[in-house]
Biopython code that builds the backbone (N, CA, C, O; Angstrom):
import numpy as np
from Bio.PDB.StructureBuilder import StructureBuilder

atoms = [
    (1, "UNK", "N", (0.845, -1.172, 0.000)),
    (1, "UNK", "CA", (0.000, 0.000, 0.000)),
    (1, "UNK", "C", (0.894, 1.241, 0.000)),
    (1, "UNK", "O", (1.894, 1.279, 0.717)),
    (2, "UNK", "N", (0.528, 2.305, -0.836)),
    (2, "UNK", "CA", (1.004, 3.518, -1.123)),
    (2, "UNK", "C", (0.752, 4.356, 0.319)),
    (2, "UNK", "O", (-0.174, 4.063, 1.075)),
    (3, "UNK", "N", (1.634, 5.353, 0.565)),
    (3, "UNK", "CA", (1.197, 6.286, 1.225)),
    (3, "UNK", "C", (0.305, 7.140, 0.699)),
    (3, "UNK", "O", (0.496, 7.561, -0.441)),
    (4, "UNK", "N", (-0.617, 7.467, 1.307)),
    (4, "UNK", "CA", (-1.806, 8.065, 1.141)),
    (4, "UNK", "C", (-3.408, 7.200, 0.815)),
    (4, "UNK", "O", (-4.562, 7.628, 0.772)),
    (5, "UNK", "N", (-2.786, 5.738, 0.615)),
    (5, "UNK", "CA", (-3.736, 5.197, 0.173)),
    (5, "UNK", "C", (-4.686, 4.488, 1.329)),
    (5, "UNK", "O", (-5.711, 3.829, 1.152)),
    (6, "UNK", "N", (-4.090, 4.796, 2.444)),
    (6, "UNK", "CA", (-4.321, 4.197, 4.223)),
    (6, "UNK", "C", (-5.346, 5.400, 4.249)),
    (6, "UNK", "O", (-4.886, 6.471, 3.854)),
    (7, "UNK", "N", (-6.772, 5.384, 4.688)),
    (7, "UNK", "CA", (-7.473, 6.453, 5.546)),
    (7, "UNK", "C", (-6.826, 7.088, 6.639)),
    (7, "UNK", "O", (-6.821, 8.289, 6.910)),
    (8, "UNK", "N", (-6.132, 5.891, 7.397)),
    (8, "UNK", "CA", (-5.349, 6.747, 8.194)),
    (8, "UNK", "C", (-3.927, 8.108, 7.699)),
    (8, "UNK", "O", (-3.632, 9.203, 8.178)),
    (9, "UNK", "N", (-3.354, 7.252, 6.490)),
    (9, "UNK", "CA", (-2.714, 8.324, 5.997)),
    (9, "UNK", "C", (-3.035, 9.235, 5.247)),
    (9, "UNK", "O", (-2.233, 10.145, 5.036)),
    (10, "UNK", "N", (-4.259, 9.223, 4.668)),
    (10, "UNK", "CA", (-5.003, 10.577, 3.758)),
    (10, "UNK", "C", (-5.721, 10.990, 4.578)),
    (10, "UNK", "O", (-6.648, 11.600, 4.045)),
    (11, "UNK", "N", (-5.813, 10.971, 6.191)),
    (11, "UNK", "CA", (-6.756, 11.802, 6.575)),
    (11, "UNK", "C", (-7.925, 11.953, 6.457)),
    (11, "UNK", "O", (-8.412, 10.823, 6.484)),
    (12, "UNK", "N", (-8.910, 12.888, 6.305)),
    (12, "UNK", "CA", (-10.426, 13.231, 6.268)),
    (12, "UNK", "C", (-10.711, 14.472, 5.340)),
    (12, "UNK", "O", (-10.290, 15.628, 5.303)),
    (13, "UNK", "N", (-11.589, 13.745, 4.622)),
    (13, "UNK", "CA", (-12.163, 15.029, 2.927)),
    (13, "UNK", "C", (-10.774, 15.220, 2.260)),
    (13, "UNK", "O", (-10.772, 16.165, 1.471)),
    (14, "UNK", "N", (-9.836, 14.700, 2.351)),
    (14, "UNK", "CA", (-8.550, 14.626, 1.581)),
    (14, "UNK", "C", (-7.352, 15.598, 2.159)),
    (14, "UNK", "O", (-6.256, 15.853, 1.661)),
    (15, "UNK", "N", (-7.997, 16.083, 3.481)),
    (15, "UNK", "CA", (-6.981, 16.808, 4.772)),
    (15, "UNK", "C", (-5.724, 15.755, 4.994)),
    (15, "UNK", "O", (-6.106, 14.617, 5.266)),
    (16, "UNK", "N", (-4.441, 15.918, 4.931)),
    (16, "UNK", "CA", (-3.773, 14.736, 5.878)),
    (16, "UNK", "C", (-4.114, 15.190, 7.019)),
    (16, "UNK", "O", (-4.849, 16.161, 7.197)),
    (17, "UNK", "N", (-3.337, 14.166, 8.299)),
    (17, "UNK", "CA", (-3.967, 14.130, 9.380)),
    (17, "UNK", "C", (-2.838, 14.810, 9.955)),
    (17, "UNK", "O", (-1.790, 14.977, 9.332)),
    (18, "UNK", "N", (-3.015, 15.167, 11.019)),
    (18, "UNK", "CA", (-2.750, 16.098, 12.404)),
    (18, "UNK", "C", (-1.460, 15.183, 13.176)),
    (18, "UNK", "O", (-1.570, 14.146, 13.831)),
    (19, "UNK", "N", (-0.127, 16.028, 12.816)),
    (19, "UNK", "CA", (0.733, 15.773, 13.277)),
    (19, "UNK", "C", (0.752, 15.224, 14.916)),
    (19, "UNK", "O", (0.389, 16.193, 15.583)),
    (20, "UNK", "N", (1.011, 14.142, 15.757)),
    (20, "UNK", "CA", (0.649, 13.714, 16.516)),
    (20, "UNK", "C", (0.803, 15.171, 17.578)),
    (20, "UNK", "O", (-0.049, 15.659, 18.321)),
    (21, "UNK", "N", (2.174, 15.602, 17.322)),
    (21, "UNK", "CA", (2.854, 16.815, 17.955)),
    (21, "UNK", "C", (2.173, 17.958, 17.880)),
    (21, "UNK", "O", (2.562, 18.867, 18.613)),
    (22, "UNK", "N", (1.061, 18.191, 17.036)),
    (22, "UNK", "CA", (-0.108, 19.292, 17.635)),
    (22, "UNK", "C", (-0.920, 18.965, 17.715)),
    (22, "UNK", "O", (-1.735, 19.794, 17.311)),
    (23, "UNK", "N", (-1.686, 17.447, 18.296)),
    (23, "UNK", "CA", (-3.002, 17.572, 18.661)),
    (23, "UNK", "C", (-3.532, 18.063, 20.107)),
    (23, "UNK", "O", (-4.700, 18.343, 20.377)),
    (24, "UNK", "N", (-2.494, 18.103, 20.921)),
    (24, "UNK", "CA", (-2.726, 18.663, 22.512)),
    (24, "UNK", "C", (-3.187, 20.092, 21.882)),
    (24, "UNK", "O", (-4.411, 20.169, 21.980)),
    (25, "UNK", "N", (-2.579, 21.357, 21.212)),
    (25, "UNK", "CA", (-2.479, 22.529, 20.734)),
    (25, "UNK", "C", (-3.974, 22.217, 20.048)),
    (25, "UNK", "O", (-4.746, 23.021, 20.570)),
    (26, "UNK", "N", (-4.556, 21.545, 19.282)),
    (26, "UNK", "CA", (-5.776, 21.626, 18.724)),
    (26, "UNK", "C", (-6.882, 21.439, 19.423)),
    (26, "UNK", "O", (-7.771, 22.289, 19.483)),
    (27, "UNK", "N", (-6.934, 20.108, 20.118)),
    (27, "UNK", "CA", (-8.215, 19.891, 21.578)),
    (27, "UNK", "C", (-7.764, 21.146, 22.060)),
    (27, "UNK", "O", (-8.521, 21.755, 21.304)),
    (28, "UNK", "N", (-7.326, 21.835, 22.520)),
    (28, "UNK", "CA", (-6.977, 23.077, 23.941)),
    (28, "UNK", "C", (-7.598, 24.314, 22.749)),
    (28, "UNK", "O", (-8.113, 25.288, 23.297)),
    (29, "UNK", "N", (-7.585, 24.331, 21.527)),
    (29, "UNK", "CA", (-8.247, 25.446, 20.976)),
    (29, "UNK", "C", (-9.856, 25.230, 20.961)),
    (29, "UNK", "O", (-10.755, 25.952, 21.393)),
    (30, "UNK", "N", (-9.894, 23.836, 20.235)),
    (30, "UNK", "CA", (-11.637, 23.352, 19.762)),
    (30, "UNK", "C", (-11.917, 23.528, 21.605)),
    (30, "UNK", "O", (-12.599, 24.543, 21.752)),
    (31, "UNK", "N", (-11.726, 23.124, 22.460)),
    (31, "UNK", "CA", (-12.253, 23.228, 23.930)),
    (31, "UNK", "C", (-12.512, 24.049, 24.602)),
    (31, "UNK", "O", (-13.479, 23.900, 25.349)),
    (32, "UNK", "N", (-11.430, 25.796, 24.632)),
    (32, "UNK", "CA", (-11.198, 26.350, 25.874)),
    (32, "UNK", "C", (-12.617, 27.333, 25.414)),
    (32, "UNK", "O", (-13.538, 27.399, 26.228)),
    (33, "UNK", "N", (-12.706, 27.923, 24.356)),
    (33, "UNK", "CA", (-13.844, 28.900, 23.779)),
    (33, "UNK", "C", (-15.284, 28.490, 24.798)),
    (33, "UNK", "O", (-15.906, 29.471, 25.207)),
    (34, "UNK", "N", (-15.771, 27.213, 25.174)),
    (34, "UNK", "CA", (-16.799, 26.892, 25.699)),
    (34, "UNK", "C", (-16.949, 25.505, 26.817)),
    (34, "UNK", "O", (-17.849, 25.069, 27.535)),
    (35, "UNK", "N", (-15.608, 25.134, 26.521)),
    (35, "UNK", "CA", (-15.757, 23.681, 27.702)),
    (35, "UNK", "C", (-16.625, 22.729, 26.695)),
    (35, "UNK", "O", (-17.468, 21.985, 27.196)),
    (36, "UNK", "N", (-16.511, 22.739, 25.890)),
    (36, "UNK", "CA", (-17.602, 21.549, 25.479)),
    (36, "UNK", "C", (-17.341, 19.905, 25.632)),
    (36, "UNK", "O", (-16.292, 19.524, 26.151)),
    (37, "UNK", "N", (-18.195, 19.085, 25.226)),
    (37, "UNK", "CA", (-17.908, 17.668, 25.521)),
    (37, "UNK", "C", (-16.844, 17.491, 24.298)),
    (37, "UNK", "O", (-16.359, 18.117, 23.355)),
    (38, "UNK", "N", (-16.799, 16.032, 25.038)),
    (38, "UNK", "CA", (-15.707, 15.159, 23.965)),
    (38, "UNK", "C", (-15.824, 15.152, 22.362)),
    (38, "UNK", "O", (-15.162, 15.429, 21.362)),
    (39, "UNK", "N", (-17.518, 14.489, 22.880)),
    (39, "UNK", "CA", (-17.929, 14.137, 21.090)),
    (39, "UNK", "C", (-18.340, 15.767, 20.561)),
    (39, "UNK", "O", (-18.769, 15.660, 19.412)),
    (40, "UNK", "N", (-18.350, 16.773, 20.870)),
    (40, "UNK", "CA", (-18.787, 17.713, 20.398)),
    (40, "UNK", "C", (-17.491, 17.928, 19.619)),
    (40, "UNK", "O", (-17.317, 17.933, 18.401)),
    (41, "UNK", "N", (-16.377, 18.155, 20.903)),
    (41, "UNK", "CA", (-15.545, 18.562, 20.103)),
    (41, "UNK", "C", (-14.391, 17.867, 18.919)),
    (41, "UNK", "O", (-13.388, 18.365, 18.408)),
    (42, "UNK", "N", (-15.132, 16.301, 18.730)),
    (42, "UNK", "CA", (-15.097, 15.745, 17.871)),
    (42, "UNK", "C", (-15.647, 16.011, 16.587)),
    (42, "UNK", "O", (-15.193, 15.911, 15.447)),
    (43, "UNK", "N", (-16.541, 16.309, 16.973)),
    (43, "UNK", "CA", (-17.846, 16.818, 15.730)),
    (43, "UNK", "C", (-17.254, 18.258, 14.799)),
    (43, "UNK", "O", (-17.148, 18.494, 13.595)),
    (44, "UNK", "N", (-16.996, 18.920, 15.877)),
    (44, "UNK", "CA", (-16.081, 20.653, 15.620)),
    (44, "UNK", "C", (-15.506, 20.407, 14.872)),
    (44, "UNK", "O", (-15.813, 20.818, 13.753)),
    (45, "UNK", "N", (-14.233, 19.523, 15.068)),
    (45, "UNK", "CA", (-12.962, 19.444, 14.331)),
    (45, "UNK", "C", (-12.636, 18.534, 12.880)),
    (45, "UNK", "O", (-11.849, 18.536, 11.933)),
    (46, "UNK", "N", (-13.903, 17.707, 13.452)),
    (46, "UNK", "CA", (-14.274, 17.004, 12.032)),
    (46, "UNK", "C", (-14.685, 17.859, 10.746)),
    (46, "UNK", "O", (-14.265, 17.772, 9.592)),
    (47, "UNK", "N", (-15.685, 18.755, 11.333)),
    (47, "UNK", "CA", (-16.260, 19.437, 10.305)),
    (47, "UNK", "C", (-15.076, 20.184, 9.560)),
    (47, "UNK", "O", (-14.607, 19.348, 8.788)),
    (48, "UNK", "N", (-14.446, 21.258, 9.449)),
    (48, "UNK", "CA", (-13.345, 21.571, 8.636)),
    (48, "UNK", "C", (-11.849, 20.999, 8.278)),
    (48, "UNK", "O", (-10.799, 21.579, 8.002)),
    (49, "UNK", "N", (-12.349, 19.020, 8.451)),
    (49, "UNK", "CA", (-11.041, 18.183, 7.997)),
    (49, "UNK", "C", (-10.092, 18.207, 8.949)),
    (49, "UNK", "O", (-8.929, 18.122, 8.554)),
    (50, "UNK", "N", (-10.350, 18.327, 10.422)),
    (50, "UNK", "CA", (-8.929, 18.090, 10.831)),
    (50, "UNK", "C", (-9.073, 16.407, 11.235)),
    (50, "UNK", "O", (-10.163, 15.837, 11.174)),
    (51, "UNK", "N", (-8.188, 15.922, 11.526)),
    (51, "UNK", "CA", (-8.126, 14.159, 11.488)),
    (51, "UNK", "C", (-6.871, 13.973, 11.603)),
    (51, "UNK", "O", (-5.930, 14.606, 11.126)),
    (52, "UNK", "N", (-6.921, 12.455, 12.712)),
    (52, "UNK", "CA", (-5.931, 11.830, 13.270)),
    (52, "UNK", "C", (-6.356, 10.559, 13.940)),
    (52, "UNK", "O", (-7.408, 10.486, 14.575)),
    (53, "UNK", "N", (-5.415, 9.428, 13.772)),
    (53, "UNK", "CA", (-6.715, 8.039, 14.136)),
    (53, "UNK", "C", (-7.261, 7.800, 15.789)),
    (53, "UNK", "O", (-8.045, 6.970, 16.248)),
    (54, "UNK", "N", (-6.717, 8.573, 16.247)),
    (54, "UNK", "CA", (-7.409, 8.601, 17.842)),
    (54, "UNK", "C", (-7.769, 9.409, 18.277)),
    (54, "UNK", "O", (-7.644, 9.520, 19.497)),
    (55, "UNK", "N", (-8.559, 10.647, 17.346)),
    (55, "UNK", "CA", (-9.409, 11.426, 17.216)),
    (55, "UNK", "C", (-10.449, 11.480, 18.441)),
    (55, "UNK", "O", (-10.272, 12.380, 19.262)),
    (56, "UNK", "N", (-11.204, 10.851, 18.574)),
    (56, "UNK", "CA", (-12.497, 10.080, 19.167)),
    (56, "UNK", "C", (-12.265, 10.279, 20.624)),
    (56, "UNK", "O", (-12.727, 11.004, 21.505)),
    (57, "UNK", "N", (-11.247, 9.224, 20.510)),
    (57, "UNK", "CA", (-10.609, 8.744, 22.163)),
    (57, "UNK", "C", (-9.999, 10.059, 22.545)),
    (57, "UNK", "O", (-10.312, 10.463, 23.665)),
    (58, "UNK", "N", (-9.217, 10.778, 21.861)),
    (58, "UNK", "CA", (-8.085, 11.780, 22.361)),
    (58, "UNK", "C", (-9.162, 13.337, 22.921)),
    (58, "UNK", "O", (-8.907, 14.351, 23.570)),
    (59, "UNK", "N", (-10.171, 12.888, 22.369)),
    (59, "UNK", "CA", (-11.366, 14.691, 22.611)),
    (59, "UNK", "C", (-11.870, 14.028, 24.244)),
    (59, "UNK", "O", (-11.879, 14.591, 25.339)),
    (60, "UNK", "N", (-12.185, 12.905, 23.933)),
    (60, "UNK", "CA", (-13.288, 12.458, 25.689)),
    (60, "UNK", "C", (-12.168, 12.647, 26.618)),
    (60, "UNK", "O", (-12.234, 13.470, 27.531)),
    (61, "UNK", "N", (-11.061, 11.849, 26.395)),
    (61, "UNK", "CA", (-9.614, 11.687, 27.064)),
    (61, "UNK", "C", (-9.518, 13.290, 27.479)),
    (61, "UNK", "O", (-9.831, 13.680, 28.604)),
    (62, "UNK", "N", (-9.093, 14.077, 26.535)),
    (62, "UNK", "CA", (-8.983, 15.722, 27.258)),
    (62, "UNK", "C", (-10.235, 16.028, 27.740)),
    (62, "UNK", "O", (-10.105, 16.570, 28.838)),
    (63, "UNK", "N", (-11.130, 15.950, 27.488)),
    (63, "UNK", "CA", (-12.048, 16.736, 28.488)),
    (63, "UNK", "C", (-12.358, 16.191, 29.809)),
    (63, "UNK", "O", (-12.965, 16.780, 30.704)),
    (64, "UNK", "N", (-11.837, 14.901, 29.841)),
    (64, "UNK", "CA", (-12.102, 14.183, 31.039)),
    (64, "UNK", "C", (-11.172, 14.621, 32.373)),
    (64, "UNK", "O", (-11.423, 14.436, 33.564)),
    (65, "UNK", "N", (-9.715, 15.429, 31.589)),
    (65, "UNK", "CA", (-9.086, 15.686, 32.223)),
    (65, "UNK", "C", (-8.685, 17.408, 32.542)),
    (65, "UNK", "O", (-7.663, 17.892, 33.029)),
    (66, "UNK", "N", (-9.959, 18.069, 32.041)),
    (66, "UNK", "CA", (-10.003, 19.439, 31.883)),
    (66, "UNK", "C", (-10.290, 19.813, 33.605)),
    (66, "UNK", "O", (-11.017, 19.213, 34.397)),
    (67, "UNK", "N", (-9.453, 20.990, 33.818)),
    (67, "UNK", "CA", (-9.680, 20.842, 35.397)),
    (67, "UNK", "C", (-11.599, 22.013, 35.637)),
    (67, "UNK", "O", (-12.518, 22.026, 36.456)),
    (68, "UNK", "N", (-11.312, 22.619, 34.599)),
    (68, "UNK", "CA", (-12.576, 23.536, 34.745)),
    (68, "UNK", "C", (-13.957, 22.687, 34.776)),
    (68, "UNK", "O", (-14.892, 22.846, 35.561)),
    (69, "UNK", "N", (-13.847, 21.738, 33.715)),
    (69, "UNK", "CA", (-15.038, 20.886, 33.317)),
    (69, "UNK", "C", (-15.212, 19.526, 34.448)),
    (69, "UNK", "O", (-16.253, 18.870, 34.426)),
    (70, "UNK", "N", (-14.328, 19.259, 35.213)),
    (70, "UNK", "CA", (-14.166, 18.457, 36.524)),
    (70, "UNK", "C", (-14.999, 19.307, 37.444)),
    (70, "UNK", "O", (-15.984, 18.766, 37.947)),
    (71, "UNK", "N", (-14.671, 20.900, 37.811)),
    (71, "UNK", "CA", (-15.404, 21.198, 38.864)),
    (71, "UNK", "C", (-16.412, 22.028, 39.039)),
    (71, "UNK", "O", (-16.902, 22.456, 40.084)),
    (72, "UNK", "N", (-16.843, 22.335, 37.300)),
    (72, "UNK", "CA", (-17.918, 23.074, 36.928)),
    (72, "UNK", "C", (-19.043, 22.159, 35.879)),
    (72, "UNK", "O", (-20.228, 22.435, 35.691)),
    (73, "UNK", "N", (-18.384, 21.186, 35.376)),
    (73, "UNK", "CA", (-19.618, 20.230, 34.494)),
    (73, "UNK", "C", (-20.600, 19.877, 34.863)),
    (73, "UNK", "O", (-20.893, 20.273, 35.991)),
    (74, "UNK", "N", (-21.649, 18.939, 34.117)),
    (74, "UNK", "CA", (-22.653, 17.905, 34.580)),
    (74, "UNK", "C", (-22.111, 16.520, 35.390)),
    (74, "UNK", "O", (-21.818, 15.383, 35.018)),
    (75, "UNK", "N", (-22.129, 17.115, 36.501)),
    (75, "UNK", "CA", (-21.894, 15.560, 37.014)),
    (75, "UNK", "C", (-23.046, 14.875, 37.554)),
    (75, "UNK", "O", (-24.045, 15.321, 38.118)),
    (76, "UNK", "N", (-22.780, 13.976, 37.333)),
    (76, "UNK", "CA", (-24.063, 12.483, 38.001)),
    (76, "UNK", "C", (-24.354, 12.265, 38.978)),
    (76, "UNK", "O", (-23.665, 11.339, 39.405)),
    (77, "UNK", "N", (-25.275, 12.718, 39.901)),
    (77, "UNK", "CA", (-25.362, 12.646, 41.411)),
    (77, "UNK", "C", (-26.303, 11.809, 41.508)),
    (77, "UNK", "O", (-27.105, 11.589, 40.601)),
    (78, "UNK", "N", (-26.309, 10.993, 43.141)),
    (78, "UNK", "CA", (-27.564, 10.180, 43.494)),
    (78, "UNK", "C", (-28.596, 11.018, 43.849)),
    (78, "UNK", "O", (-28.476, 12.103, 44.417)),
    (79, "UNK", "N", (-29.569, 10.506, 43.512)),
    (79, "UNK", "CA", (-30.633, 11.293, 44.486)),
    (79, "UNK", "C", (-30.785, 11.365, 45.792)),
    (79, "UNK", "O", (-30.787, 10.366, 46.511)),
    (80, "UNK", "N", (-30.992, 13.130, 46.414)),
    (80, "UNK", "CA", (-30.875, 13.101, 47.797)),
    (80, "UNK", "C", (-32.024, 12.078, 48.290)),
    (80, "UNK", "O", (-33.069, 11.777, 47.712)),
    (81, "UNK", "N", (-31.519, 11.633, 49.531)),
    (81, "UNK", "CA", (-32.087, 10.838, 50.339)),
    (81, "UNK", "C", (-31.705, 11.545, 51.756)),
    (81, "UNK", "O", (-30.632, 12.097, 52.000)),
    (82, "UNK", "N", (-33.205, 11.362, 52.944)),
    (82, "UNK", "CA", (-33.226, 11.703, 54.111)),
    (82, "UNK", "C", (-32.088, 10.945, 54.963)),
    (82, "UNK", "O", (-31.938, 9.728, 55.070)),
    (83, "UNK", "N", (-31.581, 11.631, 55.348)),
    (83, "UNK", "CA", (-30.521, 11.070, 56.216)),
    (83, "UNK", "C", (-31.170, 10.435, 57.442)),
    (83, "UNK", "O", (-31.861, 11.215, 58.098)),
    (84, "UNK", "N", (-31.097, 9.263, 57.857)),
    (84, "UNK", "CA", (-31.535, 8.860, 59.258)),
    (84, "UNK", "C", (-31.055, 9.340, 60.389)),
    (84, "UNK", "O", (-29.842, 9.226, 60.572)),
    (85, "UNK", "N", (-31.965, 10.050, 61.511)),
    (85, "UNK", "CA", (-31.805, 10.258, 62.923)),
    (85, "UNK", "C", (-31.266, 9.071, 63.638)),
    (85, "UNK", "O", (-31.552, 7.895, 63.416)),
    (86, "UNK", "N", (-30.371, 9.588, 64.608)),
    (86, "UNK", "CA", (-30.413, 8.480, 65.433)),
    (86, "UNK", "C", (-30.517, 8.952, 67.178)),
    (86, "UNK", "O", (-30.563, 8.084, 68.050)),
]
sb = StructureBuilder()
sb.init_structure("model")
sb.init_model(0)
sb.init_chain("A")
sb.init_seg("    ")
for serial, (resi, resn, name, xyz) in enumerate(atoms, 1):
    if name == "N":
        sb.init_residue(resn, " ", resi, " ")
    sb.init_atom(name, np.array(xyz, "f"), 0.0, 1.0, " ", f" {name:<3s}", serial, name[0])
structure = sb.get_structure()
């Protein structure tokens, strides 16, 4: 197989893909404007061809580890329950 002829090596809409060495620099742009989720900012970066094969994983992965979106996001709580007297 030719180079370029790998999806992974032609990238997305005929973009090559995103030097491994700036994708931290790209999540930290598509992200800081609004905090958004993973897959959003999957969706973002897709749309004007940027691409790299752990795309997917690498957007949830940073936002999971965004310190703003840790202590300001949707997080999952139980429902309150009455605490028992004793």
């Amino acid at each position: 197989m030719k180079t370029g002829e790998s999806p992974i090596l032609k990238g997305y809409n005929g973009h090559p893909p995103i030097p491994r060495e700036d994708v931290q620099q790209v999540l930290e742009e598509a992200h800081a404007p609004g905090h958004i989720g993973g897959a959003k900012i999957y969706d973002h970066l897709m749309t004007p061809g940027y691409y790299w094969p752990t795309m997917e994983i690498d957007s949830a992965t940073f936002v999971k580890r965004c310190k703003v979106c840790q202590l300001h996001g949707n997080l999952i709580h139980a429902p309150a329950v009455e605490l028992p007297t004793h």
